[in-house]
N, CA and C of each residue as an Amber inpcrd file, in Angstrom:
protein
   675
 110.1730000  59.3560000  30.2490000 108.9290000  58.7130000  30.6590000
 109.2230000  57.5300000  31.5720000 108.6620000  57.4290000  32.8700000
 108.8930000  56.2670000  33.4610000 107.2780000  55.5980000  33.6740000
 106.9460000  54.4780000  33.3480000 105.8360000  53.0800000  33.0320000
 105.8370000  52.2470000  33.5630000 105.2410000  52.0440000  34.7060000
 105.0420000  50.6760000  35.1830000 104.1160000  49.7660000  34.4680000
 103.8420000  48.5440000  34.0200000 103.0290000  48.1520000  34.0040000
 102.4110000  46.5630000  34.2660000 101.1000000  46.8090000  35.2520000
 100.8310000  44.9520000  35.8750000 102.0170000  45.0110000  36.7020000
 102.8590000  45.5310000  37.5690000 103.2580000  45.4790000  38.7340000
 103.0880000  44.1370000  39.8330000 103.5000000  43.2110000  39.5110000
 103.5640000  42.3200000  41.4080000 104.6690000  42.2740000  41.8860000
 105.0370000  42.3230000  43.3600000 105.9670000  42.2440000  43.8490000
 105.3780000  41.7350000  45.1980000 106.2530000  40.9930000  46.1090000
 106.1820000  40.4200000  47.5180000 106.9520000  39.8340000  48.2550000
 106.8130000  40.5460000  48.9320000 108.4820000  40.4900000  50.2580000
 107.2360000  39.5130000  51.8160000 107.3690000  38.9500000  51.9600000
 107.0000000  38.0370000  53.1410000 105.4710000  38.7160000  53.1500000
 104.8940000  38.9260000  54.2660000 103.4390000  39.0140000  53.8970000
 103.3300000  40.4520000  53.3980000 104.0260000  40.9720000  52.9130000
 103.6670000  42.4560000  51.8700000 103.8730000  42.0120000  50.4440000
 102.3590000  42.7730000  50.0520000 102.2550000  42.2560000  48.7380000
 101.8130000  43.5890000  47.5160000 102.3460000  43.5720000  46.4090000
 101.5460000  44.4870000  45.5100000 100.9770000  43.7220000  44.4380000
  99.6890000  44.2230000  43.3320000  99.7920000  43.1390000  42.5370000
  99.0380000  44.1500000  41.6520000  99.4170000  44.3990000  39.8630000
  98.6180000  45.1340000  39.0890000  98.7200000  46.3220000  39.4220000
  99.9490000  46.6300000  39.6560000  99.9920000  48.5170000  39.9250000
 100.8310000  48.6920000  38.5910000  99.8550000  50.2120000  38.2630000
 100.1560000  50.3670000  36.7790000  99.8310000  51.8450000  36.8000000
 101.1230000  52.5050000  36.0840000 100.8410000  54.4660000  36.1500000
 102.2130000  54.6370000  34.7510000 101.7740000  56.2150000  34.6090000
 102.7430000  56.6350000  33.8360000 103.2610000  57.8560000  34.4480000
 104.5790000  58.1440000  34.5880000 105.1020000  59.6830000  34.6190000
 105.5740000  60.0270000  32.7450000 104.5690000  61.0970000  32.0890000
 105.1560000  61.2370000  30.8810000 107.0510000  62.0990000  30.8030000
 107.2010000  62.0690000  29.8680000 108.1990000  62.4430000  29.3440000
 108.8460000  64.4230000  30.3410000 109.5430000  64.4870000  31.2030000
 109.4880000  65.8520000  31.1670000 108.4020000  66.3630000  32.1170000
 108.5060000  65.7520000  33.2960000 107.0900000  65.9680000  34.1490000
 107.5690000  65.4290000  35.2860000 107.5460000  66.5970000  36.6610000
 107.3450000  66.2400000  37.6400000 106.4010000  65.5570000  38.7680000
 106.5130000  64.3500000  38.4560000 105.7500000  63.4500000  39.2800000
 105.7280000  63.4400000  40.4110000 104.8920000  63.3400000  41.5690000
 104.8350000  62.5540000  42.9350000 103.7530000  61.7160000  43.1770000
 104.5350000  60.7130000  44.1260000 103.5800000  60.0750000  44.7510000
 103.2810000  60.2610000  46.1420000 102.1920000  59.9780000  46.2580000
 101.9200000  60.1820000  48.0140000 100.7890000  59.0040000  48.3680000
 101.0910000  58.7850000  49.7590000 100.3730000  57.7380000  50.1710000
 100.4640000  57.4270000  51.5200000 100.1920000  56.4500000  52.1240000
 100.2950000  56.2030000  53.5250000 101.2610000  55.3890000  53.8590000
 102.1360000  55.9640000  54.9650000 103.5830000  55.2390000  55.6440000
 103.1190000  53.6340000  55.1000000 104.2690000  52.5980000  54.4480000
 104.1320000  51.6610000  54.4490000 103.0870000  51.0920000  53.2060000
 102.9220000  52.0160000  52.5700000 102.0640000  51.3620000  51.5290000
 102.4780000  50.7280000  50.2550000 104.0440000  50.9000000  50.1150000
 104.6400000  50.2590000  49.1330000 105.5690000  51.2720000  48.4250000
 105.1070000  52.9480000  48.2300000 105.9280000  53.9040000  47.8840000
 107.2090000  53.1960000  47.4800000 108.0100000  53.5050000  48.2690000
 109.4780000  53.0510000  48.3750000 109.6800000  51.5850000  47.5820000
 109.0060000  50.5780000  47.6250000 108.9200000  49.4670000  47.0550000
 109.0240000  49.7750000  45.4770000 108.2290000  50.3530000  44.6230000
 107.9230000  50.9210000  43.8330000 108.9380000  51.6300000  43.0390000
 109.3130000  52.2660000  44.0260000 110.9170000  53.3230000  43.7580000
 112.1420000  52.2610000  43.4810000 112.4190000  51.2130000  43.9400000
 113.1950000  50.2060000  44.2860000 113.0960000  49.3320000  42.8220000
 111.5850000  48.8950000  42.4870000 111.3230000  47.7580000  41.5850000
 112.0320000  49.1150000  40.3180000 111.5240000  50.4480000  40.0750000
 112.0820000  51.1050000  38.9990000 113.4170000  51.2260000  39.0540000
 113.8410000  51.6830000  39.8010000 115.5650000  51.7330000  39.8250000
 116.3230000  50.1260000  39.5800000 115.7640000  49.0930000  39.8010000
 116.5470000  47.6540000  39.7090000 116.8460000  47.5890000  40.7820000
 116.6540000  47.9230000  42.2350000 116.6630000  47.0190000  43.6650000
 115.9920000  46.2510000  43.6820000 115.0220000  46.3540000  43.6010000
 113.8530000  44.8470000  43.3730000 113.2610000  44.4320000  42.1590000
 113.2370000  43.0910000  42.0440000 112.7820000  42.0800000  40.8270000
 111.1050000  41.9740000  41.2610000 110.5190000  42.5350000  40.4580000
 109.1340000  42.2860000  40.2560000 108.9680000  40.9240000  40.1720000
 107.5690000  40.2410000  40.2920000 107.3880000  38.9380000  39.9240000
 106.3560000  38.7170000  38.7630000 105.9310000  40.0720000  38.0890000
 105.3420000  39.8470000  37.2130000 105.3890000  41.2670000  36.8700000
 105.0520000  41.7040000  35.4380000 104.5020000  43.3340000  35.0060000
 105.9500000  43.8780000  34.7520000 105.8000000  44.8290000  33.6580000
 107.5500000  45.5710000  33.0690000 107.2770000  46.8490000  34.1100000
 108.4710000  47.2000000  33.4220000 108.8360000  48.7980000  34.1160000
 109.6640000  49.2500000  32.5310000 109.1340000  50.0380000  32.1140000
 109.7350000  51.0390000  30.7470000 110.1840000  52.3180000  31.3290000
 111.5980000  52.8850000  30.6290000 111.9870000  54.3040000  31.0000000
 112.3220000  54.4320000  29.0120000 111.4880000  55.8880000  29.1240000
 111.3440000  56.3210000  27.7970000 110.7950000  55.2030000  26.9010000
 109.9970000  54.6680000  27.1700000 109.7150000  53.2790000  26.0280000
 110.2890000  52.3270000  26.0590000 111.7190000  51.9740000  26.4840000
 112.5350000  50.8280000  26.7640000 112.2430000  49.7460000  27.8390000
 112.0400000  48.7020000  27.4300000 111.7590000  47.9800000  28.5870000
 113.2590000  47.0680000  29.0680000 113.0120000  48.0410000  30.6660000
 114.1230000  47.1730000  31.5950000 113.9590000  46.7270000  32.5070000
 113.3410000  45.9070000  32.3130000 112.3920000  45.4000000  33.4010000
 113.7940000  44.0340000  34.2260000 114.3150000  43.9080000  33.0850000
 115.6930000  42.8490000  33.4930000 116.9150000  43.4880000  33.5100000
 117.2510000  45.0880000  33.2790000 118.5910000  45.5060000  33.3330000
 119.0810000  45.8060000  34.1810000 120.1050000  45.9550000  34.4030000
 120.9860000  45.8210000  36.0410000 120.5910000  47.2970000  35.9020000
 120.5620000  47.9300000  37.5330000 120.2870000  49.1730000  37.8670000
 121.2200000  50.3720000  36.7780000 122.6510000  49.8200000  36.8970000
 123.5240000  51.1440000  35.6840000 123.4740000  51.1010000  33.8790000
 122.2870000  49.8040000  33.4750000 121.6040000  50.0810000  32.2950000
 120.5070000  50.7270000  32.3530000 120.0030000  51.3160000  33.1040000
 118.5220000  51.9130000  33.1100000 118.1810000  53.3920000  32.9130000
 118.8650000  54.1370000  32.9890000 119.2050000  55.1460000  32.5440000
 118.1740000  55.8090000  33.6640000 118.1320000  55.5830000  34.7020000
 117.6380000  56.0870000  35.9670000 119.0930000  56.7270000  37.0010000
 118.5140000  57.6610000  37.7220000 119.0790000  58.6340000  38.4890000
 118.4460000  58.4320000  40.2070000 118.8520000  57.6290000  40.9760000
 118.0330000  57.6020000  42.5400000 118.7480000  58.0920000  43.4950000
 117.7780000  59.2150000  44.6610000 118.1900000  59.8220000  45.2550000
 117.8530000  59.1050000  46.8560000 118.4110000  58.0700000  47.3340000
 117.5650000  57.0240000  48.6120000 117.3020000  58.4550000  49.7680000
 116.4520000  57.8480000  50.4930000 115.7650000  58.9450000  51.2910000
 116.6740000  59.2440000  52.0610000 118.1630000  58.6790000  53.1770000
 118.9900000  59.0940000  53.9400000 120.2950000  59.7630000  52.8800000
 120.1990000  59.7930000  51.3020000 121.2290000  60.0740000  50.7920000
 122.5180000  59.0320000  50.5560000 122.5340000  57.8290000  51.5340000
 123.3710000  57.0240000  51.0310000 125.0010000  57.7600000  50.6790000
 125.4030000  58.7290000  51.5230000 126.6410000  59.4100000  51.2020000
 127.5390000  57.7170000  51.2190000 129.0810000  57.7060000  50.5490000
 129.7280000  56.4480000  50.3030000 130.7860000  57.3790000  51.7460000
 130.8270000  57.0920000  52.9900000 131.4500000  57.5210000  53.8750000
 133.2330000  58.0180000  54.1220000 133.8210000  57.4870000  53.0640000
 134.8770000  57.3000000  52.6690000 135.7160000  58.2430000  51.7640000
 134.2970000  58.5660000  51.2470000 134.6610000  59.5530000  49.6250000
 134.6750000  60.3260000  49.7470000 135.3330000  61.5650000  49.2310000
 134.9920000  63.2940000  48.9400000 133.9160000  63.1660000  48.3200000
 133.2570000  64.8080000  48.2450000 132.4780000  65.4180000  47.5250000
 132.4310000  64.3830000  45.8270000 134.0690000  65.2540000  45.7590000
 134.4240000  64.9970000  44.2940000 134.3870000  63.4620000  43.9790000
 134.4340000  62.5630000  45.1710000 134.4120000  61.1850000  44.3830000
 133.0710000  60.7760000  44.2740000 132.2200000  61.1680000  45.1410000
 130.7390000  61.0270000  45.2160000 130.1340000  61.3910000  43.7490000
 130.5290000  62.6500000  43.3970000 129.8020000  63.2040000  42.1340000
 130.1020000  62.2370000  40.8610000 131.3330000  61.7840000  40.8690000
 132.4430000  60.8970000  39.9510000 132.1710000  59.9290000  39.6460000
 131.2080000  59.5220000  40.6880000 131.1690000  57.7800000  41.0610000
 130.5160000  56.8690000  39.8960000 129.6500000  57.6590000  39.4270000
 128.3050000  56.9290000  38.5920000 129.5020000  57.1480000  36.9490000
 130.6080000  57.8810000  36.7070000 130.8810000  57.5800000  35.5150000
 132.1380000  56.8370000  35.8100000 133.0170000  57.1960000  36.7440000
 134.0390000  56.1260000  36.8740000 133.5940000  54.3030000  36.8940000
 132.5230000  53.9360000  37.4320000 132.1790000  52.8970000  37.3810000
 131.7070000  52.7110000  35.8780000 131.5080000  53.5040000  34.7290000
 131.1650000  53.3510000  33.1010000 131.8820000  53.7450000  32.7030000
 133.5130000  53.9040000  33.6860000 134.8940000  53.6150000  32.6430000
 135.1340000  54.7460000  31.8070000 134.2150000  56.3650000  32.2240000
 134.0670000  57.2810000  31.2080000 135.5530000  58.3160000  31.4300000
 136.2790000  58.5230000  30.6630000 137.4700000  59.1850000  30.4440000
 137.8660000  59.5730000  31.6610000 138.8210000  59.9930000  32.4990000
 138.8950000  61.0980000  33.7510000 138.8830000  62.5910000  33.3270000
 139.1320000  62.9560000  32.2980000 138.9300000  64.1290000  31.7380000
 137.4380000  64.5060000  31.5590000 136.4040000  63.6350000  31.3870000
 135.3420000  63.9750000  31.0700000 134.6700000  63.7990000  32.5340000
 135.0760000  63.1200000  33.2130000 134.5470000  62.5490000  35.0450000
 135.0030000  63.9370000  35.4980000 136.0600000  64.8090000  35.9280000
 136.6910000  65.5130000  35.7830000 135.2590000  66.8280000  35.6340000
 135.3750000  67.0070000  34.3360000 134.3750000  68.4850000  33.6050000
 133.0640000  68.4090000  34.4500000 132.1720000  66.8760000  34.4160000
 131.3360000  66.4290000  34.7930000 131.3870000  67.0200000  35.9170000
 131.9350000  66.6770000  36.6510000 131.8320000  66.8040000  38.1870000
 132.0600000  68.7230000  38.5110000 133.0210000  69.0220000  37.9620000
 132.6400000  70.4220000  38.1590000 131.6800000  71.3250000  38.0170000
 131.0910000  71.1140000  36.9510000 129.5470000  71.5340000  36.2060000
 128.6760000  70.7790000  36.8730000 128.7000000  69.9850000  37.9640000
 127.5610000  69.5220000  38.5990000 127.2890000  70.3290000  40.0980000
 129.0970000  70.3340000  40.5320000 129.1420000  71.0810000  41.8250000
 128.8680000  72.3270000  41.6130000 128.9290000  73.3420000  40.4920000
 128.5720000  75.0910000  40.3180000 127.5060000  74.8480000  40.3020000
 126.9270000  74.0310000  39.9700000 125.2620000  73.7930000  39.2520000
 124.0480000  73.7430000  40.4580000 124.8210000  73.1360000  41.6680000
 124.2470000  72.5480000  42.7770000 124.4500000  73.6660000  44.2410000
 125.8450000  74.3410000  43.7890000 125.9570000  74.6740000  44.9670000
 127.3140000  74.2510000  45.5640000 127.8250000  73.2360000  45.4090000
 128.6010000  72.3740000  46.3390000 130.1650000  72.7070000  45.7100000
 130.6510000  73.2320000  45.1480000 131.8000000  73.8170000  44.7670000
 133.0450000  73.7810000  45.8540000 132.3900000  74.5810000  46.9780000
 133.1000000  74.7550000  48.0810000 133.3230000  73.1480000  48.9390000
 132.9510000  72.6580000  48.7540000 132.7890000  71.2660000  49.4490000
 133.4490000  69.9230000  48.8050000 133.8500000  70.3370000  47.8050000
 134.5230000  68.8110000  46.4570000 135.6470000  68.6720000  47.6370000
 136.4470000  68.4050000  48.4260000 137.4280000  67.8230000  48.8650000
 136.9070000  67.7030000  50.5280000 135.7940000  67.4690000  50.9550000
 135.5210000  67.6270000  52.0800000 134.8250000  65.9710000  51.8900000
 134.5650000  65.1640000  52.8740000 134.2630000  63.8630000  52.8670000
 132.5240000  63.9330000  53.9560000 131.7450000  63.3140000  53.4960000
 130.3390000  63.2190000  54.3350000 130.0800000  63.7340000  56.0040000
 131.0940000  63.3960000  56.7980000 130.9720000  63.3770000  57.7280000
 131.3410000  65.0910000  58.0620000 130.3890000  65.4860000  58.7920000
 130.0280000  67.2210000  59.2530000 129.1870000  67.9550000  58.0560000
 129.0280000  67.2750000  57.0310000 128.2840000  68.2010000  56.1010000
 127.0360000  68.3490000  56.6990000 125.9830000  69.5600000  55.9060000
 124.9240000  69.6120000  56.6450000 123.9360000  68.8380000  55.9340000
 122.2990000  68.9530000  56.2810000 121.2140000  67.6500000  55.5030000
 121.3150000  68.3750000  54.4620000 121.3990000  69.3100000  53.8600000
 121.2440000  70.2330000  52.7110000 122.5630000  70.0260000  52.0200000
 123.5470000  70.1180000  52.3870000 124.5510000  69.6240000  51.5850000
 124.7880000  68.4700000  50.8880000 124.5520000  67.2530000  52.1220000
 123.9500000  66.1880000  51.4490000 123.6540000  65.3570000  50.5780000
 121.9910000  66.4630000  51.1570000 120.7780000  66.0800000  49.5800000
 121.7510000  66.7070000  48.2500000 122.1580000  67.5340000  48.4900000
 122.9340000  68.4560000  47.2920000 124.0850000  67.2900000  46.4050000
 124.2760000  66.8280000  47.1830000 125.9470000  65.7490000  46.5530000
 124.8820000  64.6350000  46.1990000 124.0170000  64.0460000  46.8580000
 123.4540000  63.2640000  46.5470000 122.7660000  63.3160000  45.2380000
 122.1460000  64.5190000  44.9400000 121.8820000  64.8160000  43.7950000
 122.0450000  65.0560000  42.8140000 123.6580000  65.4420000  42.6960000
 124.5830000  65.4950000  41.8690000 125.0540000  63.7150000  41.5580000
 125.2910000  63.3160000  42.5420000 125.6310000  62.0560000  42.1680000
 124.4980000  61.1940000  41.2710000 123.1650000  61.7520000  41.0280000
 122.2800000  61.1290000  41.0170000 121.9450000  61.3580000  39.1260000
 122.4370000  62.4650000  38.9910000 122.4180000  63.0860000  37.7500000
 124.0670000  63.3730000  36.5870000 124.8850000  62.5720000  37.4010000
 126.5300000  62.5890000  36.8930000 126.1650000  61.7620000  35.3180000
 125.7470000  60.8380000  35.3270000 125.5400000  59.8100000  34.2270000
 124.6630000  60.7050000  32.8960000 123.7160000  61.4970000  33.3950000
 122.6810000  62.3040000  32.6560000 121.5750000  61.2830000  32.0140000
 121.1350000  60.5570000  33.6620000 119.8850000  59.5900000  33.7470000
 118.7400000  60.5440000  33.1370000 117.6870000  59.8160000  32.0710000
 116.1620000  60.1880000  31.3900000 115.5920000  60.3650000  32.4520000
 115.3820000  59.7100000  33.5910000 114.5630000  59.5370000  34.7160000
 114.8590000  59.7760000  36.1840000 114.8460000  60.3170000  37.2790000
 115.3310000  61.2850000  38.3070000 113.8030000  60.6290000  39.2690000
 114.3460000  59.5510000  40.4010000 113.8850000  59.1010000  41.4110000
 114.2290000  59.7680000  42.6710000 113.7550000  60.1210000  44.0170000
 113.4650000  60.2530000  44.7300000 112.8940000  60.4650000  45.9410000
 113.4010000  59.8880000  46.6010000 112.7350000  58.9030000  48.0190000
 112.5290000  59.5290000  49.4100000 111.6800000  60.7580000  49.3170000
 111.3760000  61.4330000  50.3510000 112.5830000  62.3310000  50.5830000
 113.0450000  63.0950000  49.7130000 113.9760000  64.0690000  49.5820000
 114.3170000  64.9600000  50.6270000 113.5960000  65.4450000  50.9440000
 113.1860000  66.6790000  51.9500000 113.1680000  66.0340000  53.6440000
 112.7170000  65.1750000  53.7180000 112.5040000  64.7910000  55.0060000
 113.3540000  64.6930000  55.9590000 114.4940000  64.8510000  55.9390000
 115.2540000  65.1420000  56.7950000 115.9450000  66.4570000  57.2380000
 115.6300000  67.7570000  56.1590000 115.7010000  68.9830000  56.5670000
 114.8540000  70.0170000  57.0420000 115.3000000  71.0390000  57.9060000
 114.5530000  71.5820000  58.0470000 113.6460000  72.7910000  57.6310000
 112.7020000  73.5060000  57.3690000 111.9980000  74.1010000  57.0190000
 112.7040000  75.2290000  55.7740000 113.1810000  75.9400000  56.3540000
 114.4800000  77.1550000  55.7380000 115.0500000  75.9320000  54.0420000
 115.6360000  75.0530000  54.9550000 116.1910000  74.0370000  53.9390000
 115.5970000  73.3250000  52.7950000 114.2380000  73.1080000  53.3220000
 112.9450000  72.0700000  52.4620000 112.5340000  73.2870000  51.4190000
 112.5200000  74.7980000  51.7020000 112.2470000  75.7390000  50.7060000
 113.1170000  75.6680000  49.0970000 114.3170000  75.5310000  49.8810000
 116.1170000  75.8210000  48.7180000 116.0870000  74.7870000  48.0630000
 115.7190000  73.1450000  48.8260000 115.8380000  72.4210000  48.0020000
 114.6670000  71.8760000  47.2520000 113.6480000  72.4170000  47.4830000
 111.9870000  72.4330000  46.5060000 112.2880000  72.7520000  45.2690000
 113.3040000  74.5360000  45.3940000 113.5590000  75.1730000  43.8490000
 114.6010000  74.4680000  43.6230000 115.4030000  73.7900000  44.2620000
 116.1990000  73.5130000  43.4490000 116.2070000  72.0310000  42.3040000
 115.3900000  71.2590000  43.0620000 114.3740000  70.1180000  42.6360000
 114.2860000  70.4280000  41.3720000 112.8460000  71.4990000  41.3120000
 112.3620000  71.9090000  40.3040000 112.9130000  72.8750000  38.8330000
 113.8910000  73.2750000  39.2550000 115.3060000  74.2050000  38.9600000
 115.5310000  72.7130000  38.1460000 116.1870000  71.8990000  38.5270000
 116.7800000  70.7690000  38.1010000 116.1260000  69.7580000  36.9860000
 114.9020000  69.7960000  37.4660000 114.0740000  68.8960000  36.4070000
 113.7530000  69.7790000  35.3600000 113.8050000  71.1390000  35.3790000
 113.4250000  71.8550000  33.9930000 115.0090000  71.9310000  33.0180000
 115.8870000  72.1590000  33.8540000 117.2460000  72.3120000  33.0730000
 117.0420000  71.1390000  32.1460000 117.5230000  70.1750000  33.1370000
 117.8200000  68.6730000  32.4280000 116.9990000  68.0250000  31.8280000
 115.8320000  68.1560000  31.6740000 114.9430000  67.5980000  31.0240000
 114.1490000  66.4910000  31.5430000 113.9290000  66.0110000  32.4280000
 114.0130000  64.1030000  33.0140000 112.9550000  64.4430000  33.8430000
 112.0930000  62.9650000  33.7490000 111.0280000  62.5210000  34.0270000
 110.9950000  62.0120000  35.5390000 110.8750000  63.3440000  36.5780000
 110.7760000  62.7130000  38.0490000 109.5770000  62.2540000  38.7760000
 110.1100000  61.0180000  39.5420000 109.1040000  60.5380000  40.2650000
 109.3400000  60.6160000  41.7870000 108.7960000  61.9680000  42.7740000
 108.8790000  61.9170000  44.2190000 108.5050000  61.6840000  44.9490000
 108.5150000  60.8630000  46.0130000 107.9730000  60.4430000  46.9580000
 108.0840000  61.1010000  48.3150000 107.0320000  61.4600000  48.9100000
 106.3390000  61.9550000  49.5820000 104.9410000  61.2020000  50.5480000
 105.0630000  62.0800000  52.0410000 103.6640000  61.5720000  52.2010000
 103.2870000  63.5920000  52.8700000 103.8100000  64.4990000  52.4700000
 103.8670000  65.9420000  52.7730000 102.8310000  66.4760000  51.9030000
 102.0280000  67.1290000  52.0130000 100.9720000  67.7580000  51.2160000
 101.5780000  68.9770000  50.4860000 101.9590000  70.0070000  51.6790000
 102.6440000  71.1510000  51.0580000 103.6810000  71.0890000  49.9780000
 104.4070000  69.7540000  50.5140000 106.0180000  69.3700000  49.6600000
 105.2730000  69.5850000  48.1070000 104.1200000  68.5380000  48.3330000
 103.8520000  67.8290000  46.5170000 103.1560000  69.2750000  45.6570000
 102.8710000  69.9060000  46.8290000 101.9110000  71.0530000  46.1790000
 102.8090000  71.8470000  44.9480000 103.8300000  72.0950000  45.8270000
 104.8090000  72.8140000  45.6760000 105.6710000  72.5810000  44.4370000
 105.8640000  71.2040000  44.2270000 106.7760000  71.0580000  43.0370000
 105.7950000  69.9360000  41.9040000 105.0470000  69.1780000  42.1580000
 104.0900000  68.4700000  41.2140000 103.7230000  68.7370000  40.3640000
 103.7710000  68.3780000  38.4660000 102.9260000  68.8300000  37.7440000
 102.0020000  67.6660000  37.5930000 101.9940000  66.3540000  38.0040000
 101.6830000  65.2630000  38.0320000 101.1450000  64.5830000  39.6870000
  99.9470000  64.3510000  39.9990000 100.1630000  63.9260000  41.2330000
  99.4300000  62.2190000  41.1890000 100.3380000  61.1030000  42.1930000
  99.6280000  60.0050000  42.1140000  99.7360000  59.5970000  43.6170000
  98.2180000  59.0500000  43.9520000  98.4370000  58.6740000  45.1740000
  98.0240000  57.0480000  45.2440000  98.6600000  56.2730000  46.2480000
  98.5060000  55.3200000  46.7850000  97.6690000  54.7330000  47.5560000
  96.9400000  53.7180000  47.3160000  96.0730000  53.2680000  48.7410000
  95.5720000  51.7170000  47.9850000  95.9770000  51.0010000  49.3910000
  95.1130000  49.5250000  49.0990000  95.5060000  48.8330000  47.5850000
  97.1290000  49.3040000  47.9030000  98.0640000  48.5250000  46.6180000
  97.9130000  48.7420000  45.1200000  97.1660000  50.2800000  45.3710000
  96.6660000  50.2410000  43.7300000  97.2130000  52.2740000  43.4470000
  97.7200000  52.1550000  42.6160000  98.2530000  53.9810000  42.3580000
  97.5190000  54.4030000  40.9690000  96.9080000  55.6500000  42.0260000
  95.7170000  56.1870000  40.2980000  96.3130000  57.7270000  40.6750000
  95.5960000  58.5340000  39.3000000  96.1420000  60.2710000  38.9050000
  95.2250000  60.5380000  39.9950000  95.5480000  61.9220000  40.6260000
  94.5140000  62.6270000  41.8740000  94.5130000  64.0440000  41.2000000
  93.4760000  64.4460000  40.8690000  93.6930000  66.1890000  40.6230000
  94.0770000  66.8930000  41.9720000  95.6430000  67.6950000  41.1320000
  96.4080000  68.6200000  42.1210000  95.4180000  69.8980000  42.8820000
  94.9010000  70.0410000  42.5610000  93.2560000  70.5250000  43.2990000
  93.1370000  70.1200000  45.2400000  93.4170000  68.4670000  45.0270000
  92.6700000  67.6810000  46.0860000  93.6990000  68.3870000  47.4130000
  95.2870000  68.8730000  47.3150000  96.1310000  69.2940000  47.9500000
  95.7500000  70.1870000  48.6480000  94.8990000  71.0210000  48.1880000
  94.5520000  71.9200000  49.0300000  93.3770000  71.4510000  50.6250000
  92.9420000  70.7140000  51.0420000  92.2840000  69.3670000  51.7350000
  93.1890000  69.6080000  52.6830000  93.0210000  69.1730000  53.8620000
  93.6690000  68.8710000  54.9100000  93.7880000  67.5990000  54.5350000
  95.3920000  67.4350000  55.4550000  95.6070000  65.9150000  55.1030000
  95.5860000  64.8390000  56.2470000  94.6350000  64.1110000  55.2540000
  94.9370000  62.2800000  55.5460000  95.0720000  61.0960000  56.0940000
  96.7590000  61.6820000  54.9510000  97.8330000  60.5290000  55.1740000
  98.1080000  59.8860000  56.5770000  98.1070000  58.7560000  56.5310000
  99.1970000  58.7020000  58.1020000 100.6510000  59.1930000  58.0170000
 101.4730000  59.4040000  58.9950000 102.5580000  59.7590000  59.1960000
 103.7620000  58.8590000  60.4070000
């Protein structure tokens, strides 16, 4: 379950104040809204990039509203992927338990059962640079789920591949959140994207995020872009 609740945050004249939603337990969430409306902000204050100035953030009931991002038992996927440029495959996938000191034998198993799982098998000794956007998102996602985070963030996932690609990695999204169990929240401003994988839809506008019946998707959209 990821909980915001009473939300403020403000970065120079951008402001949020009293944003308050739930993704329950085991439920694919999205949000959608208009370029610049805070989305990403939002994504940031849950993961521990940004310090709210007022209002918690709970994952599964726990409030961490003060825990450093690797107590939170969150999983974030940043919208360019954030590959570590330096690293293999295999250190990418590794990364989130070597930094929690977890055995190399078990970093090790981990990481293999993430790369069969994903796809990326063929790729553990290959380093960021020439992979494709689909590969990527793929390592990225693995890296995102190495720890076996309650909660599975992501920040416009899709948007950098193309069509063929945005299909493979929709199921595989959704593939992923049913295996593992975890409470995702995606961000989006794509109509088709949210249609597609949402059991939960929340949209944004004028600093305030309410439930939209998945119904409304079918509408031409909107959004700005």
């Amino acid at each position: 379950m990821i909980s915001l609740e009473h939300i403020a945050i403000r970065s120079g004249a951008f402001a949020l104040s009293e944003v308050s939603f739930t993704v329950p337990g085991s439920v694919y969430g999205v949000l959608m809204g208009p370029t610049g409306c805070g989305k990403t902000t939002l994504i940031e204050v849950i993961c521990g990039l940004r310090r709210p100035e007022a209002g918690r953030v709970l994952v599964n009931g726990r409030d961490v509203t003060h825990e450093p991002p690797g107590n939170r038992g969150v999983g974030y996927v940043p919208q360019d992927g954030a590959m570590f440029p330096t690293m293999t495959v295999r250190q990418q996938l590794g990364f989130a338990l070597r930094i929690r000191r977890r055995p190399a034998e078990e970093t090790a198993a981990r990481v293999e059962e993430l790369a069969a799982h994903l796809g990326v098998a063929h790729l553990l000794d290959r380093k960021p640079h020439g992979l494709s956007g689909g590969e990527r998102q793929r390592v990225a996602l693995g890296r995102a789920l190495a720890a076996r985070p309650a909660v599975l963030l992501l920040d416009e996932p899709l948007s950098a591949l193309d069509e063929n690609m945005r299909g493979d990695m929709r199921d595989l999204l959704k593939r992923v959140q049913r295996e593992h169990g975890v409470s995702v929240l995606h961000v989006t401003h794509d109509r088709s994207e949210a249609r597609q994988v949402a059991d939960l839809l929340l949209t944004m506008s004028n600093g305030r995020v309410r439930q939209t019946d998945l119904d409304t998707l079918g509408a031409p959209c909107t959004c700005q872009h």
